[in-house]
C-alpha positions in Angstrom: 30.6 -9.4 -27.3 32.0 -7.6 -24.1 28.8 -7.1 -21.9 29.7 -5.6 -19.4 30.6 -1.6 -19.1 32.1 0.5 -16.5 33.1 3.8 -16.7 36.3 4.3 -14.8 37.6 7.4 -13.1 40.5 7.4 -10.2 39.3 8.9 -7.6 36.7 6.5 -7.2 38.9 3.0 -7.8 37.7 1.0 -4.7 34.0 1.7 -5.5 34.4 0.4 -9.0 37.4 -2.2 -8.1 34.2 -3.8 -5.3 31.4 -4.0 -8.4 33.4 -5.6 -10.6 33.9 -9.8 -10.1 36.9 -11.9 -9.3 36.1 -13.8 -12.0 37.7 -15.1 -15.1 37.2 -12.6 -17.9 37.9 -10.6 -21.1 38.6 -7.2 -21.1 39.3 -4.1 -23.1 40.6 -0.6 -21.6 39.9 2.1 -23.9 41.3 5.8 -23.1 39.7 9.2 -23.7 41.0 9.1 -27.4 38.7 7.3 -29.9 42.1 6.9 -32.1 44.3 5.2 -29.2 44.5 1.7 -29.4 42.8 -0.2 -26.6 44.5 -3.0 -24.0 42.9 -5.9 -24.6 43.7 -9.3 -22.6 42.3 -11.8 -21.1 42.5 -12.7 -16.9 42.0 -15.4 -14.2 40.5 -12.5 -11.7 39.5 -9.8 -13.5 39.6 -7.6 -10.4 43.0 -8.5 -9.2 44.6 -7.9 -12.8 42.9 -4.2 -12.6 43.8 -3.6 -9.5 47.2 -4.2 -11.0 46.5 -2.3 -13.9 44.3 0.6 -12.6 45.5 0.9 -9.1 47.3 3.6 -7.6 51.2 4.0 -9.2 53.9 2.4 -6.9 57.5 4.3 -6.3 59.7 2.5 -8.4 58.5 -0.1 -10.5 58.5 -1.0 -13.7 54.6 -2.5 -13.9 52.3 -1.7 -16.4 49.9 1.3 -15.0 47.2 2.6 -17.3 45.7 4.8 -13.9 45.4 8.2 -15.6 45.0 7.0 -19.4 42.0 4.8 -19.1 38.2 6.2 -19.3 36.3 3.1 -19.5 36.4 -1.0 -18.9 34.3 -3.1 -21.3 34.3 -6.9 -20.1 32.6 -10.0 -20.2 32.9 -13.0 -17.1 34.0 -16.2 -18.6 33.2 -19.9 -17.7 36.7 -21.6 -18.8 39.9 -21.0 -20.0 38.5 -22.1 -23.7 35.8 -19.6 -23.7 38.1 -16.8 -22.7 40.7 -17.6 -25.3 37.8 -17.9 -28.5 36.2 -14.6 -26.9 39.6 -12.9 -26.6 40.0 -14.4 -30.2 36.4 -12.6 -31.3 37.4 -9.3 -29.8 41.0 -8.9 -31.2 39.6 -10.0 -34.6 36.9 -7.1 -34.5 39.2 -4.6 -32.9 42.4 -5.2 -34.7 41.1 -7.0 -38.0 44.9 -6.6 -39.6 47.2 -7.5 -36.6 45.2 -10.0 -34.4 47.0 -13.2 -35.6 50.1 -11.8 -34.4 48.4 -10.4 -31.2 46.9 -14.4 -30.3 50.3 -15.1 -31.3 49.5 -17.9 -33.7 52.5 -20.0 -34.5 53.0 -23.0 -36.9 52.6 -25.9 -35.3 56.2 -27.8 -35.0 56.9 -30.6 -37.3 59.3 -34.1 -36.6 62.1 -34.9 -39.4 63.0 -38.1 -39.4 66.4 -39.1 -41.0 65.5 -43.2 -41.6 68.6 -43.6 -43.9 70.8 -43.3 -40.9 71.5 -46.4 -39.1 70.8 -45.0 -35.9 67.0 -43.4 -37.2 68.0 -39.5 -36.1 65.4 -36.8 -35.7 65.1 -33.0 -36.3 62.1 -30.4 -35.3 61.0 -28.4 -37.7 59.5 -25.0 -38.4 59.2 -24.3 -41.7 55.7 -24.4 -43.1 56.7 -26.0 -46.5 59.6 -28.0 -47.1 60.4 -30.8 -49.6 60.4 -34.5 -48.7 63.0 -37.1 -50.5 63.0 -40.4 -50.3 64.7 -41.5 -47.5 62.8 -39.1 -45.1 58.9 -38.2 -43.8 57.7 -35.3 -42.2 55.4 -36.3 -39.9 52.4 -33.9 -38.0 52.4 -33.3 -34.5 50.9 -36.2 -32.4 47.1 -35.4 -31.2 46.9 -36.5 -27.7 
């Protein structure tokens, strides 16, 4: 899926942050361990996020830097936002076949109450994924656009 490898090591950063494109992209940073769990996300520019990531560590701040635990970048260049989000959808399912709903954070999509017994026809949002309908009320699905 990812088609793209580059092996990473810090002294040479700006050599490997200049091949790789400021591109949208999908990518996976894997350390020396086989047993750690790779970073896997998805980006806008691929090189600016890891330059971010990967660059060298600022005084001071709180950012996320992966600079002396990452060995390798596995990546693939995207065409749209779509096709990043299924391919990012593809690799989390292979690499985290237990966990990756929560890691796409899949959420139920919200549901509209409406209360048509009141005189003044109120509504409530909700999130349950079951609930019981009487007769003085519908659940209705989200509206498609």
């Amino acid at each position: 899926m990812l088609t793209e490898r580059v092996e990473f090591a810090a002294e040479r950063d700006a050599e490997i942050f200049a091949a790789i494109p400021a591109a949208p992209a999908v990518f996976l940073l894997r350390g020396e361990d086989a047993q750690a769990e790779p970073y896997v996300s998805k980006t806008a520019n691929l090189r600016r996020r890891l330059q971010r990531l990967l660059g060298p560590v600022e005084e001071r701040t709180k950012k996320l830097n992966l600079r002396d635990r990452v060995r390798s970048i596995e990546y693939a260049p995207t065409g749209s936002d779509f096709e990043s989000g299924f391919l990012l959808y593809k690799v989390l399912r292979e690499t985290f076949p237990k966990t990756y709903g929560n890691r796409m954070r899949f959420r139920f999509a919200p549901l509209i109450k409406l209360h048509l017994e009141n005189q003044f026809r109120e509504w409530g949002a909700l999130r349950a994924t079951t609930f019981t309908t009487g007769h003085s009320s519908r659940a209705l699905p989200p509206r498609s656009s």
